[in-house]
C-alpha positions in Angstrom: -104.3 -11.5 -114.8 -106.9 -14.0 -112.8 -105.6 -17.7 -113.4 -108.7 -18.5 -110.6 -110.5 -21.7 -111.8 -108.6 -22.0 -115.0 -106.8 -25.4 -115.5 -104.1 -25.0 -118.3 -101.6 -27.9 -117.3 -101.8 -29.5 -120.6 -100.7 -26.3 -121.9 -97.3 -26.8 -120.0 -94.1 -27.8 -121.7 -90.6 -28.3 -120.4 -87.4 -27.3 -122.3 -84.3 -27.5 -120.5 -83.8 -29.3 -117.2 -81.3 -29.6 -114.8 -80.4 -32.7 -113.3 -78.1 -34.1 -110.4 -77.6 -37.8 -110.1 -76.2 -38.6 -106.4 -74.7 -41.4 -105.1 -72.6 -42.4 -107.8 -68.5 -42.7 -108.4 -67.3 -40.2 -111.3 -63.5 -41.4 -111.2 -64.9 -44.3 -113.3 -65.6 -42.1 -116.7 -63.3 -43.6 -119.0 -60.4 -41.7 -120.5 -61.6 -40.2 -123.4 -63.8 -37.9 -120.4 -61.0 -37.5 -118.3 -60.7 -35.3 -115.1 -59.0 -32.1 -115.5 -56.6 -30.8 -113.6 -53.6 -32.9 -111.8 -53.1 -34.1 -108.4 -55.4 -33.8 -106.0 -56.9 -31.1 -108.1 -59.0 -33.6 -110.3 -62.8 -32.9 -109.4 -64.2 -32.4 -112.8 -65.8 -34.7 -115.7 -67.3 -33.3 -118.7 -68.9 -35.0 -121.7 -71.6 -33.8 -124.4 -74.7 -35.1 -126.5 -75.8 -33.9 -129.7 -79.0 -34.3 -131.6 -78.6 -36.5 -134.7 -78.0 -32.8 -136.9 -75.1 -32.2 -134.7 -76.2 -29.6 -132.3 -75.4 -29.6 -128.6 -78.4 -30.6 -127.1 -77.1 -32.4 -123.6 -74.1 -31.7 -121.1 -72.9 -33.9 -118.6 -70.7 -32.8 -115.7 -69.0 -35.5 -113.0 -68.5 -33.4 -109.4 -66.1 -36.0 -107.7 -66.5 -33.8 -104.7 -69.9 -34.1 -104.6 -70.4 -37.9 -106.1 -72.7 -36.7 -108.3 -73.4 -36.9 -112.3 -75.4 -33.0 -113.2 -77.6 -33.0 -116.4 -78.3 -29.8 -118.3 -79.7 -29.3 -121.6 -83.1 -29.9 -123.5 -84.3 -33.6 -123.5 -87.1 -33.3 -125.7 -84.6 -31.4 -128.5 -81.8 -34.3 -128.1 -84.3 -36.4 -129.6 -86.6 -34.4 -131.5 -84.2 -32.4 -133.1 -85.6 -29.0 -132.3 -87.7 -27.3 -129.2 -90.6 -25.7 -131.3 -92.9 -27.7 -128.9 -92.6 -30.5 -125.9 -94.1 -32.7 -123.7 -94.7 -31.2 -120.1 -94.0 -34.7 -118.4 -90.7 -33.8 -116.5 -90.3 -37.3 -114.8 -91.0 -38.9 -118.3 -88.6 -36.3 -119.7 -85.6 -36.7 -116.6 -85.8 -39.9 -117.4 -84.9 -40.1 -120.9 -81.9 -37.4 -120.3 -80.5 -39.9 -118.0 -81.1 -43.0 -120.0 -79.8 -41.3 -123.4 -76.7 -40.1 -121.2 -75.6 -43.0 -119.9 -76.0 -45.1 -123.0 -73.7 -42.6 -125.1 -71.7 -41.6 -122.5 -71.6 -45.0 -120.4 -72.0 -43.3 -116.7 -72.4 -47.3 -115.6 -75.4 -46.9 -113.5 -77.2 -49.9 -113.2 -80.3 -51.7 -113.2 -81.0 -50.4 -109.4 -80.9 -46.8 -110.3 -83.1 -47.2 -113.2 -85.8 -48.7 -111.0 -85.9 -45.3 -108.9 -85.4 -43.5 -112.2 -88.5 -44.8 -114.1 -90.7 -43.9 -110.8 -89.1 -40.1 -111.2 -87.1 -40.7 -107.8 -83.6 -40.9 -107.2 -82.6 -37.6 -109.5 -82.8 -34.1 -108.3 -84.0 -31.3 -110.6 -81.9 -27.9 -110.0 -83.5 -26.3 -112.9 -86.6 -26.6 -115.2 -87.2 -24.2 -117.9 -91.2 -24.2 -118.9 -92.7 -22.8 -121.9 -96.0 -22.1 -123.1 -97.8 -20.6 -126.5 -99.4 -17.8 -126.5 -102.2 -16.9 -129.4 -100.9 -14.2 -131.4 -104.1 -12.0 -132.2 -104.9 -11.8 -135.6 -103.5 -8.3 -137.4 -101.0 -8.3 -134.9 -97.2 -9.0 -135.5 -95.0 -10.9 -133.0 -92.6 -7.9 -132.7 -95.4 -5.7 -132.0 -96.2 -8.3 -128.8 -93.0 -8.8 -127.9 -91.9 -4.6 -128.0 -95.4 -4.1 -126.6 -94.5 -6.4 -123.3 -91.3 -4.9 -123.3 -92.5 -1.2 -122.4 -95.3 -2.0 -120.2 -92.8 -3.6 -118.0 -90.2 -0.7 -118.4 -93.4 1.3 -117.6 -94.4 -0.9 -114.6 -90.4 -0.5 -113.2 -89.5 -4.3 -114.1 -85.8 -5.3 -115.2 -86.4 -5.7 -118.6 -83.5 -6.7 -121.3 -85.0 -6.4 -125.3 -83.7 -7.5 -128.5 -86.1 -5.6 -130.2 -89.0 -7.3 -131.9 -87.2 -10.7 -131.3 -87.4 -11.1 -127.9 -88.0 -9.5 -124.2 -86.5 -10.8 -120.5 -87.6 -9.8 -117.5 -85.3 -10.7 -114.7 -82.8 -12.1 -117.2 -80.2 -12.2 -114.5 -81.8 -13.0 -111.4 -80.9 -16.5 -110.0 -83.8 -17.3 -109.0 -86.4 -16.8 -111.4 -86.7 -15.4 -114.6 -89.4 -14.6 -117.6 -88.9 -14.5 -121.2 -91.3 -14.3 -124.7 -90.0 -14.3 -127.8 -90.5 -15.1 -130.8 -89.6 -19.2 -132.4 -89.8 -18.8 -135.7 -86.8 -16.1 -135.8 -84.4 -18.2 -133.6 -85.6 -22.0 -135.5 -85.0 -20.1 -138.7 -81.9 -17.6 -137.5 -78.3 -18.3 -137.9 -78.3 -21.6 -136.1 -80.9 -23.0 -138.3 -82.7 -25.9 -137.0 -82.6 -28.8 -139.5 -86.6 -30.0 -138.8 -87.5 -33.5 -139.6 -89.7 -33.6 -142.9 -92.7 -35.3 -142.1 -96.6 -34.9 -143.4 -96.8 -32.1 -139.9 -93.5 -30.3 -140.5 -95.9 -28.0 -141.9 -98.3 -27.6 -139.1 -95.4 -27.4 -136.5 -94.1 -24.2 -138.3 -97.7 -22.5 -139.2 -97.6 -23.0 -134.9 -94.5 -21.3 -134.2 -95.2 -18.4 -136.9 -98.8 -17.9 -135.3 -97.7 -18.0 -131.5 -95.6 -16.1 -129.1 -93.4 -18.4 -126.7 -93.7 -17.4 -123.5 -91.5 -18.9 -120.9 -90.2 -19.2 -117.3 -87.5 -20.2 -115.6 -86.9 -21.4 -112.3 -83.5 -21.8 -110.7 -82.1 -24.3 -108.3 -81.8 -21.3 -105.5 -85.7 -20.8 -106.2 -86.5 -24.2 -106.3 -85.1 -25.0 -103.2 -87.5 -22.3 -101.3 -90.3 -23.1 -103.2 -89.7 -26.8 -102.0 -88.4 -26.3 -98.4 -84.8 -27.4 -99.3 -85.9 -31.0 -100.0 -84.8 -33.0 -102.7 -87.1 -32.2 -105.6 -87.3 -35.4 -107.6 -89.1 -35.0 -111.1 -92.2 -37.2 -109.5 -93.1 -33.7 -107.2 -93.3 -31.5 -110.7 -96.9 -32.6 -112.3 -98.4 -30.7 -115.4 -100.4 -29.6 -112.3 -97.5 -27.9 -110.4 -95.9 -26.0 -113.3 -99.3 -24.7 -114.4 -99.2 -23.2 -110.7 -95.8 -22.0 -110.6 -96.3 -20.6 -114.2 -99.7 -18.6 -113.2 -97.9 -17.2 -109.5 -94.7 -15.8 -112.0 -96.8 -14.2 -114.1 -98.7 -12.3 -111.7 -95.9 -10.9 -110.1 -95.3 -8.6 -113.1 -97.4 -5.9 -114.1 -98.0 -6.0 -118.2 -101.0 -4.2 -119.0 -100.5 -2.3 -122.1 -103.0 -1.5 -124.9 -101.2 -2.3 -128.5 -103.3 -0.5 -131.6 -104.3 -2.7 -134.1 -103.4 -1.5 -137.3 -106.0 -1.8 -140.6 -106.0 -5.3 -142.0 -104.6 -6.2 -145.6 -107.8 -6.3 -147.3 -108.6 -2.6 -146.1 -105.4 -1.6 -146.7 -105.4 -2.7 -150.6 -108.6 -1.3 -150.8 -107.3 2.1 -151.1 -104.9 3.4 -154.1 -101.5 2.7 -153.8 -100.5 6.2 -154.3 -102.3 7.1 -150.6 -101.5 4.0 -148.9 -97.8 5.2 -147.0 -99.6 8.1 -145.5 -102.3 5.9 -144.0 -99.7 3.7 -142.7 -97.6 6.4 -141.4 -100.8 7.7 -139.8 -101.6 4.4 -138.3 -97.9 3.6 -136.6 -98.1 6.8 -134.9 -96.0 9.5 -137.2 -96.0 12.6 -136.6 -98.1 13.4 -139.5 -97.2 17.4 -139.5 -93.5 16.4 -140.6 -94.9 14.6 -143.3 -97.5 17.6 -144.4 -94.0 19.7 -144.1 -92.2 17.6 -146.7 -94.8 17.8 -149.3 -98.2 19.7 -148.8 -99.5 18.9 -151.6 -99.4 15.2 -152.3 -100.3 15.2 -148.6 -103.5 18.2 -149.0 -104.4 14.9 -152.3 -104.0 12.0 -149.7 -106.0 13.5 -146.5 -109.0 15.1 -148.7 -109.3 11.8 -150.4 -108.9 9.0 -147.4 -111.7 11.5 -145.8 -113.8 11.6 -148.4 -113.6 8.2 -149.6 -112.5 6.3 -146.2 -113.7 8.7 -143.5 -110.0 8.5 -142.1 -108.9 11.8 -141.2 -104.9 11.2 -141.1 -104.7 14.8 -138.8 -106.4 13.1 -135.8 -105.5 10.0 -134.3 -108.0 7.0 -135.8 -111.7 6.8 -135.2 -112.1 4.2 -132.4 -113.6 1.5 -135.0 -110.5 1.9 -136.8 -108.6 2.1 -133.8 -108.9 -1.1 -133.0 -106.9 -2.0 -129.3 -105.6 -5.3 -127.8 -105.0 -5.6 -124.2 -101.9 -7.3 -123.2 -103.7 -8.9 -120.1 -106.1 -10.6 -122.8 -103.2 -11.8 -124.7 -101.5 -13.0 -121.6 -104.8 -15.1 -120.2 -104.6 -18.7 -119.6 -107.3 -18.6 -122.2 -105.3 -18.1 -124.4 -102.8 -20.5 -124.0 -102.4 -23.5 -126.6 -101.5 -27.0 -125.9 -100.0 -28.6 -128.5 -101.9 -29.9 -131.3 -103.3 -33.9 -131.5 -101.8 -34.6 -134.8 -97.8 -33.3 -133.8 -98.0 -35.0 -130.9 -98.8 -37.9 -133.0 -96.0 -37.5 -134.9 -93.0 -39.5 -132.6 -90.9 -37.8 -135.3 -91.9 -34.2 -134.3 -93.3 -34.9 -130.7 -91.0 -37.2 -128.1 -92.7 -39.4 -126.1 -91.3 -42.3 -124.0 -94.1 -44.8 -122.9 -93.2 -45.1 -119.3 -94.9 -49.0 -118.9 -92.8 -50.5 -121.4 -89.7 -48.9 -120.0 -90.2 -50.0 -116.2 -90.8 -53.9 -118.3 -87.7 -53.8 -119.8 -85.5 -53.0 -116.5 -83.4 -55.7 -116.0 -80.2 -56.4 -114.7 -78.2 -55.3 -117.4 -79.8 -51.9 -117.9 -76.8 -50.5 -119.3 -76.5 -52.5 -122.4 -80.6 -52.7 -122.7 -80.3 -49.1 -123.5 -77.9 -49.2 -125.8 -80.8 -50.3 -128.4 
């Protein structure tokens, strides 16, 4: 894949983030987050968000050890109630995990901090998880995308880990980096259904998922760390720009070239009897068709004179090459293919989060702490 000249930073989204907050004194959580343990054992804090439908969406750990506050979790889903899309602003983004955390879960950092904060300085990011849509090529399912980037890597010798036509990983353990695609729609509308806010673009937001492959990276605080010569990476350093770039060089480390077949469309489907139509699409998914001659000659001998007489398919060769019809991973994987989020949900401050950045650094004052309480 050649990402040369290709700007696709306003393609870039972040999901979850992890954050440490130094400098600060943990022992002064209040009691209903009290330390565990006894003794001089006490080093831990823990306390939780939720989006307003009651899912975990933020997690807050005190290190008394290390006098630090650590972030994880999805900023962008505590408030928007669900992750189908996001804003690729990670300072903008840091900064409302932080101000949403120590409202509910009153961490007492004050004015001074928030100054820092607003400028996306004085919070370290150990982990940023970065997303972007993929096109899905018309005829083509997601599972057939997401099975075909599973065995080209398997091919290619990557570590691959597939729930099969749901989802693929490639390094899912590594603790550095990882890669993932899968498909939204099946986990937004799986078990842990996401309760989306009804609004005049709930509509395009799912048309988006269900016509788009997520594909997203990972980087880990071990990676991040190298990749920013053990400095403190404050959200300021990580631009639309930067992710693009860390985005393109993880993606080219892994070899997915893979042709999927294209299988006929509806309309030519429909357009032949009913009768016929399981042996072209046995024929098509790659069957061994003599089995199927085996089980029933006849109703077979019926089928392959008349698809070649009134089709010119010949269901005892492999398809003509206009039928055959082949998409190349590497095309689906281009940055040109890439989608940014649509103008009209990120309109929608129901759908979209967005925190305008000017009128937050106006309104730091002295008493920070109870101005975010609104």
């Amino acid at each position: 894949m050649n990402f040369d000249g290709i700007d696709f930073s306003h393609c870039m989204m972040v999901d979850t983030l992890g954050l440490r907050v130094p400098d600060v004194d943990p022992s002064r959580l209040p009691n209903k987050f009290a330390l565990v343990g006894g003794g001089d054992e006490k080093k831990w804090a823990k306390g939780s968000l939720q989006t307003a439908a009651g899912k975990n969406s933020l997690k807050v750990t005190a290190v008394k050890s290390r006098k630090a506050f650590c972030i994880e979790g999805s900023p962008a889903f505590h408030r928007q109630g669900h992750n189908i899309v996001s804003s690729g602003d990670v300072a903008m983004l840091a900064y409302a995990a932080v101000k949403d955390c120590n409202r509910e879960l009153w961490l007492n950092l004050s004015g001074d901090r928030a100054r820092a904060f607003v400028r996306g300085t004085g919070i370290e990011v150990t982990r940023v998880d970065t997303p972007v849509l993929l096109r899905k090529p018309a005829g083509l399912s997601s599972a057939a995308v997401i099975n075909g980037l599973a065995l080209a890597g398997i091919l290619a010798g990557h570590s691959i880990s597939l729930y099969a036509n749901e989802s693929v990983y490639f390094d899912q353990h590594s603790q550095l980096d990882s890669l993932k695609a899968y498909d939204k729609l099946v986990e937004v509308e799986g078990k842990r259904r996401l309760k989306i806010p009804e609004t005049p673009q709930t509509t395009a937001l799912m048309d988006l998922a269900a016509s788009t492959i997520r594909m997203e990276a990972v980087y880990r605080q071990k990676w991040l760390q190298r990749e920013f010569d053990n400095e403190p990476l404050t959200p300021s350093r990580l631009s639309p720009g930067v992710l693009a770039r860390m985005f393109a060089a993880l993606l080219e480390g892994y070899t997915l070239r893979r042709d999927i077949r294209r299988p006929l469309n509806q309309e030519a489907l429909m357009a032949i009897p009913a009768k016929f139509q399981r042996f072209v699409l046995l024929w098509q998914n790659g069957n061994d068709m003599k089995l199927v001659k085996a089980k029933n000659f006849t109703e077979y001998s019926r089928a392959r004179s008349y698809l070649k007489l009134n089709h010119s398919l010949d269901i005892d060769g492999p398809p003509p090459k206009h039928i055959e019809d082949r998409v190349e991973l590497g095309d689906i994987l281009s940055p040109k293919n890439f989608m940014s989020v649509p103008a009209e949900i990120k309109a929608d401050r129901e759908l979209f989060f967005h925190c305008d950045m000017d009128l937050e650094r106006q309104g730091i004052g002295p008493r920070w702490r109870n101005n975010w309480a609104e």
